[in-house]
C-alpha positions as CSV (number, residue, x, y, z in Angstrom):
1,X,-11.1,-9.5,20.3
2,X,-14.0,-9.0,18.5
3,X,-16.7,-6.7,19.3
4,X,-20.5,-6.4,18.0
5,X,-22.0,-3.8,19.7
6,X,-21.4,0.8,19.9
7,X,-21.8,0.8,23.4
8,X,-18.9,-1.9,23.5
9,X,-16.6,0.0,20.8
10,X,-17.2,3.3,22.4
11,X,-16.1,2.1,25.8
12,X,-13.3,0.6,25.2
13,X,-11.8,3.5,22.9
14,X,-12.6,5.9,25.7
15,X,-10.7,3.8,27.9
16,X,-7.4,3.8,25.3
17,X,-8.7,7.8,25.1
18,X,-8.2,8.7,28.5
19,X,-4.4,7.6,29.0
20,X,-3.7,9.7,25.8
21,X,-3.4,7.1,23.1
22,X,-4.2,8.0,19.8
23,X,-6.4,5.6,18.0
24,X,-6.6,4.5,14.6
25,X,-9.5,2.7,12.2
26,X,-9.5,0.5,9.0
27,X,-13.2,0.4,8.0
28,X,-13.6,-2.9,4.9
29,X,-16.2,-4.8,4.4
30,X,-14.6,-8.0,4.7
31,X,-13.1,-10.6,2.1
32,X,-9.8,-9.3,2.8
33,X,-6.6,-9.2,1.4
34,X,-3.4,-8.0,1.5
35,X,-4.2,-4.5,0.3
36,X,-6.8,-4.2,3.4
37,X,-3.6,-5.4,5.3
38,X,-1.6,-3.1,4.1
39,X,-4.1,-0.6,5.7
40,X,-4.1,-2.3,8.7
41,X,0.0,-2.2,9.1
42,X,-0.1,1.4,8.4
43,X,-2.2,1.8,11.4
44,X,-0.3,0.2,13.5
45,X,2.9,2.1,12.3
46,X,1.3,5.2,12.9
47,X,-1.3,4.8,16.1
48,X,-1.2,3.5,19.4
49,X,-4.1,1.6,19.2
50,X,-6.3,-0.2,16.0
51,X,-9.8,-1.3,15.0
52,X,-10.5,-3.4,12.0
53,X,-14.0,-2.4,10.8
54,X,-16.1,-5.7,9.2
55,X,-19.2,-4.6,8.1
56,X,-20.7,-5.2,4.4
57,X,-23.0,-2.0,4.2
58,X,-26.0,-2.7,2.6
59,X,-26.9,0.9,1.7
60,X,-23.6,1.1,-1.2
61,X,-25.2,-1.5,-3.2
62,X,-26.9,-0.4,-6.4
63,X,-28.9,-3.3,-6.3
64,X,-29.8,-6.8,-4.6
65,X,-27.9,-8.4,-6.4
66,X,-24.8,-7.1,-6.0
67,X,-25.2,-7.5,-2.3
68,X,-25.6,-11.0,-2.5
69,X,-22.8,-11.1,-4.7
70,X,-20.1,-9.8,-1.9
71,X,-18.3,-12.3,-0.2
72,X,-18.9,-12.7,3.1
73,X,-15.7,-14.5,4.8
74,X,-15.4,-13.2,8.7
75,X,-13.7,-16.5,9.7
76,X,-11.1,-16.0,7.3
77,X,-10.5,-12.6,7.6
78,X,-10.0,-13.2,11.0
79,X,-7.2,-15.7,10.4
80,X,-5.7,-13.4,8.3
81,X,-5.4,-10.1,10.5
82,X,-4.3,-12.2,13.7
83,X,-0.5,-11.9,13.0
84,X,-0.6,-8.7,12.0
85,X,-2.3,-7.5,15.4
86,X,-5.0,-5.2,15.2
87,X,-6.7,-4.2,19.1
88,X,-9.9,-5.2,18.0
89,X,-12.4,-6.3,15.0
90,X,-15.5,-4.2,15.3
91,X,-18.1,-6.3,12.9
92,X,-21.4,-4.9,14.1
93,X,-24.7,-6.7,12.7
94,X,-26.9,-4.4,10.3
95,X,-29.4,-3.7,12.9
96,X,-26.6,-2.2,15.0
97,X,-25.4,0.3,12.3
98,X,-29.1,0.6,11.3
99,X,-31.7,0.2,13.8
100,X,-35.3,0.4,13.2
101,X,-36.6,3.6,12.4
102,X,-33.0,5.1,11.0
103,X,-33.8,7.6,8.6
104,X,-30.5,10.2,8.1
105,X,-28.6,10.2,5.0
106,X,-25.4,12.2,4.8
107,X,-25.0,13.3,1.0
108,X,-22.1,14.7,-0.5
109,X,-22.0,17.2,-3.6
110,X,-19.5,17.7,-6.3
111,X,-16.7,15.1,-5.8
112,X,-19.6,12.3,-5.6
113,X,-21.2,13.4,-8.6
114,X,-19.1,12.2,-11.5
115,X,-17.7,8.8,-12.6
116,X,-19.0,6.6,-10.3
117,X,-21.6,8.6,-8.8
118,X,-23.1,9.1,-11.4
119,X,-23.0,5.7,-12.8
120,X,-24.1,4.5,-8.9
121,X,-26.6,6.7,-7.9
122,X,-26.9,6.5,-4.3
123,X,-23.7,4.7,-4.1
124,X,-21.9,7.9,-2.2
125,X,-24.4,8.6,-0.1
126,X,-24.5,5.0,0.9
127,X,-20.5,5.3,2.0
128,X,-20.4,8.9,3.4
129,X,-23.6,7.7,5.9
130,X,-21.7,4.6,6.9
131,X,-18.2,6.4,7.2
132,X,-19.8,9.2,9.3
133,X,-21.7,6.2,11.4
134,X,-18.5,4.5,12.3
135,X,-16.5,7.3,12.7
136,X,-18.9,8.1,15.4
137,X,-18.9,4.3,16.7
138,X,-14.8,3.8,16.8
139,X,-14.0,7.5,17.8
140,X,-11.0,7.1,15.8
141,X,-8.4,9.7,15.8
142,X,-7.5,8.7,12.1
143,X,-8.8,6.5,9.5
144,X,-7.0,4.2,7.2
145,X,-8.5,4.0,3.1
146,X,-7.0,3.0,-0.1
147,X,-6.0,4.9,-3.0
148,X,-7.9,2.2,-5.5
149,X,-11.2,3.2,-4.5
150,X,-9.6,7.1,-5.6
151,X,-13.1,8.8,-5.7
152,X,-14.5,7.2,-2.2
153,X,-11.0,9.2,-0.6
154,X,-11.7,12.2,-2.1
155,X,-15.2,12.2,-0.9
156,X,-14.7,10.7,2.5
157,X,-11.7,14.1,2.7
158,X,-14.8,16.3,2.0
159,X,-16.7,14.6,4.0
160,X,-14.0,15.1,6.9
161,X,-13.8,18.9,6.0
162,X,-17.0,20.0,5.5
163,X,-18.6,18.4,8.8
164,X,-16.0,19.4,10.8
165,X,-14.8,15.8,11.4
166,X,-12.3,14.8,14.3
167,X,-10.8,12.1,12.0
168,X,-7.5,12.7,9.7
169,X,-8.5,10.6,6.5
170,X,-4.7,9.2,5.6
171,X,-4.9,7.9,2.0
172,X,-2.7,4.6,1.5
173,X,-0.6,3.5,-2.3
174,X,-2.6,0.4,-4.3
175,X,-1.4,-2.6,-3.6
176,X,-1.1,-4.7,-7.1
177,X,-0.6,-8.0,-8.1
178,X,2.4,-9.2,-9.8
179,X,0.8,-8.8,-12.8
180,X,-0.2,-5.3,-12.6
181,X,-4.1,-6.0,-11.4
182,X,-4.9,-3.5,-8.4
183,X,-6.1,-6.3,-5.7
184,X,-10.2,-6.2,-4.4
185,X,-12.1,-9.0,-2.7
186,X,-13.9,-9.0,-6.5
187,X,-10.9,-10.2,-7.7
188,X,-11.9,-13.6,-6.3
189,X,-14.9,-13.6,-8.8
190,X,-12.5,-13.4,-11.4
191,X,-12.2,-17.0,-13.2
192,X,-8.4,-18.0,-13.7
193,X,-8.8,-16.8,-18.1
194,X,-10.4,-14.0,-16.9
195,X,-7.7,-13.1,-14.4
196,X,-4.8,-14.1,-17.2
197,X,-6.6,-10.8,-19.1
198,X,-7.2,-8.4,-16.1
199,X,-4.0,-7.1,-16.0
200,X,-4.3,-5.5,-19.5
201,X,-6.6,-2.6,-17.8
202,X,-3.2,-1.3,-15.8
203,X,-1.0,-2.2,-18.8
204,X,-3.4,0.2,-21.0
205,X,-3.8,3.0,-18.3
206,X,0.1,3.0,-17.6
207,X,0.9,3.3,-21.2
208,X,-1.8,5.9,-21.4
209,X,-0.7,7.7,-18.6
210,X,3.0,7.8,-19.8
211,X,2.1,9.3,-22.8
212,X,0.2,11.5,-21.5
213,X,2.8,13.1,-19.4
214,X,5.0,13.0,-22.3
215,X,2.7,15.1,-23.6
216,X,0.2,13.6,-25.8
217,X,-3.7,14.6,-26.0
218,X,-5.9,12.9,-23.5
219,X,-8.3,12.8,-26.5
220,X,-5.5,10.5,-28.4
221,X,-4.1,8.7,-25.6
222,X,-7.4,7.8,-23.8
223,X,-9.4,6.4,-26.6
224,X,-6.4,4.2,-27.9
225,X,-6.0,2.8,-23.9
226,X,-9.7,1.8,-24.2
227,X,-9.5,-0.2,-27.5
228,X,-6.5,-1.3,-26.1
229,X,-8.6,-3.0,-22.6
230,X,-11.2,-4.0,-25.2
231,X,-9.2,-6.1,-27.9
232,X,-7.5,-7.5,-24.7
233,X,-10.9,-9.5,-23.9
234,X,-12.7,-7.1,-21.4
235,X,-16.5,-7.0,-22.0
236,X,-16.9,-3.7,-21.6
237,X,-15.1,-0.2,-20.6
238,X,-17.7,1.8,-19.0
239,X,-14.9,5.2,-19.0
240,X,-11.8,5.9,-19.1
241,X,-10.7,9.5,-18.3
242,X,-8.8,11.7,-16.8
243,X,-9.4,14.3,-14.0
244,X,-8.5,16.8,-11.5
245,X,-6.9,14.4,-8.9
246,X,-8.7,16.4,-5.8
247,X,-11.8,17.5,-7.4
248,X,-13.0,14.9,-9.8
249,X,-13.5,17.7,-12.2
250,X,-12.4,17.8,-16.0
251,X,-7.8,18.0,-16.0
252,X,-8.1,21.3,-17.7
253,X,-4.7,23.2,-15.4
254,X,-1.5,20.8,-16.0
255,X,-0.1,22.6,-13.1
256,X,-2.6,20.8,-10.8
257,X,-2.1,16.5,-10.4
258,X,-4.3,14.4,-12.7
259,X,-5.7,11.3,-12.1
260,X,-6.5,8.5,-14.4
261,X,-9.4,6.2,-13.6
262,X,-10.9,3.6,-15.3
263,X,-13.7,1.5,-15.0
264,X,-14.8,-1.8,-16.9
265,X,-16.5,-5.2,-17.1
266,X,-14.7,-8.7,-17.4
267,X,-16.3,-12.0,-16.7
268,X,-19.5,-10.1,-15.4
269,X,-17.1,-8.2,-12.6
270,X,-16.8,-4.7,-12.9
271,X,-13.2,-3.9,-12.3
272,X,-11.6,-0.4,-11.1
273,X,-8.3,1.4,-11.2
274,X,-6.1,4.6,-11.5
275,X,-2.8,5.9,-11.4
276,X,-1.3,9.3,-11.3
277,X,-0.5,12.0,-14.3
């Protein structure tokens, strides 16, 4: 079933509501794979009921461009999540999410400000309005993300806390390749060379990371793991650090879990990962 409309969504969830079942969401934007369906089976391991968010939200784009870029595939994506069995597909058109005259923003500090916040600007407050909008829409009891987009969690767990959201945000593992590549619908943008050398981002962050917990300087480690990406073909790295895994600050207290993330540029797609210190 596929619904376009709130008034629609909202109905139906209150009808699953009122005989007690708990109800879970997956927001995406589409061009799925099997990481989204990962998401999706986790859902339906945990909740009663599932929506499958479809909605490519204009207001996370940095530019037009970008927009344009993003695959739009609802037919397929559709195919795709009919064995696995989701309630519903809630793909709402952008009038819906933004009709005329829609002027709140919902801005996070902090987490959103580093890495790619501030490489984005706007980008954040682009995902926590949409997040808070269909959070609103679905009613969901919990809400499905994954771990490869590490930052988005993060802030979408402050998000949760500071407004007093009724959602529990449940962080789900990457989902990778064969070869190591963390799987995205930009992946399909990825021309087959360009794909043979992705994987050398996780091979350099992996070795980097294992050092690092073998106790080697992030300052020694990190550098090498970029010239590393770099002589492997990659156009550019934009960074690759290290961080407080909850706060996005600098991993200064060992005691606490890091987080490395990366960000760089291969075949004029900007690629994103991280694992765990």
């Amino acid at each position: 079933m596929i619904l376009r409309t709130v008034a629609e969504m909202r109905a139906l969830v209150r009808g699953w509501k009122s005989v007690g079942q708990v109800v879970g969401v997956v927001p995406t934007m589409g061009a799925l794979h099997d990481g989204h369906l990962s998401l999706v089976r986790a859902a339906k391991a945990d909740c009663a009921r599932v929506i499958v968010t479809i909605f490519v939200n204009p207001r996370q784009f940095n530019s037009p461009e970008d927009l344009a870029k993003y695959p739009k595939t609802e037919s397929t994506d559709l195919r795709m999540l009919a064995p696995i069995g989701a309630d519903v597909i809630f793909a709402p058109p952008p009038e819906e999410v933004y009709p005329p005259g829609f002027a709140a923003n919902v801005s996070i500090s902090g987490v959103a400000e580093p890495l790619e916040g501030a490489l984005r600007p706007g980008h954040f407050d682009g995902v926590a309005t949409v997040v808070t909008k269909l959070f609103g829409m679905t009613l969901a009891d919990r809400a499905y993300f994954g771990e490869k987009d590490w930052q988005q969690v993060q802030v979408v767990r402050r998000l949760v806390a500071d407004l007093n959201l009724p959602t529990e945000v449940v962080g789900c593992p990457i989902l990778r390749e064969p070869s190591g590549l963390a799987m995205s619908s930009r992946n399909a943008r990825l021309s087959p060379e360009a794909r043979a050398v992705a994987s050398a981002l996780f091979t350099a962050m992996s070795e980097a990371a294992l050092a690092i917990r073998a106790g080697q300087s992030p300052a020694t480690a990190l550098p090498r793991a970029r010239s590393r990406v770099l002589k492997a073909g990659f156009d550019r790295v934009e960074y690759i650090v290290i961080r407080d895994a909850e706060t996005l600050l600098d991993w200064t207290d060992a005691s606490r879990p890091g987080r490395l993330l990366a960000a760089a540029w291969l075949d004029d797609v900007r690629l994103i990962d991280n694992i765990g210190v």
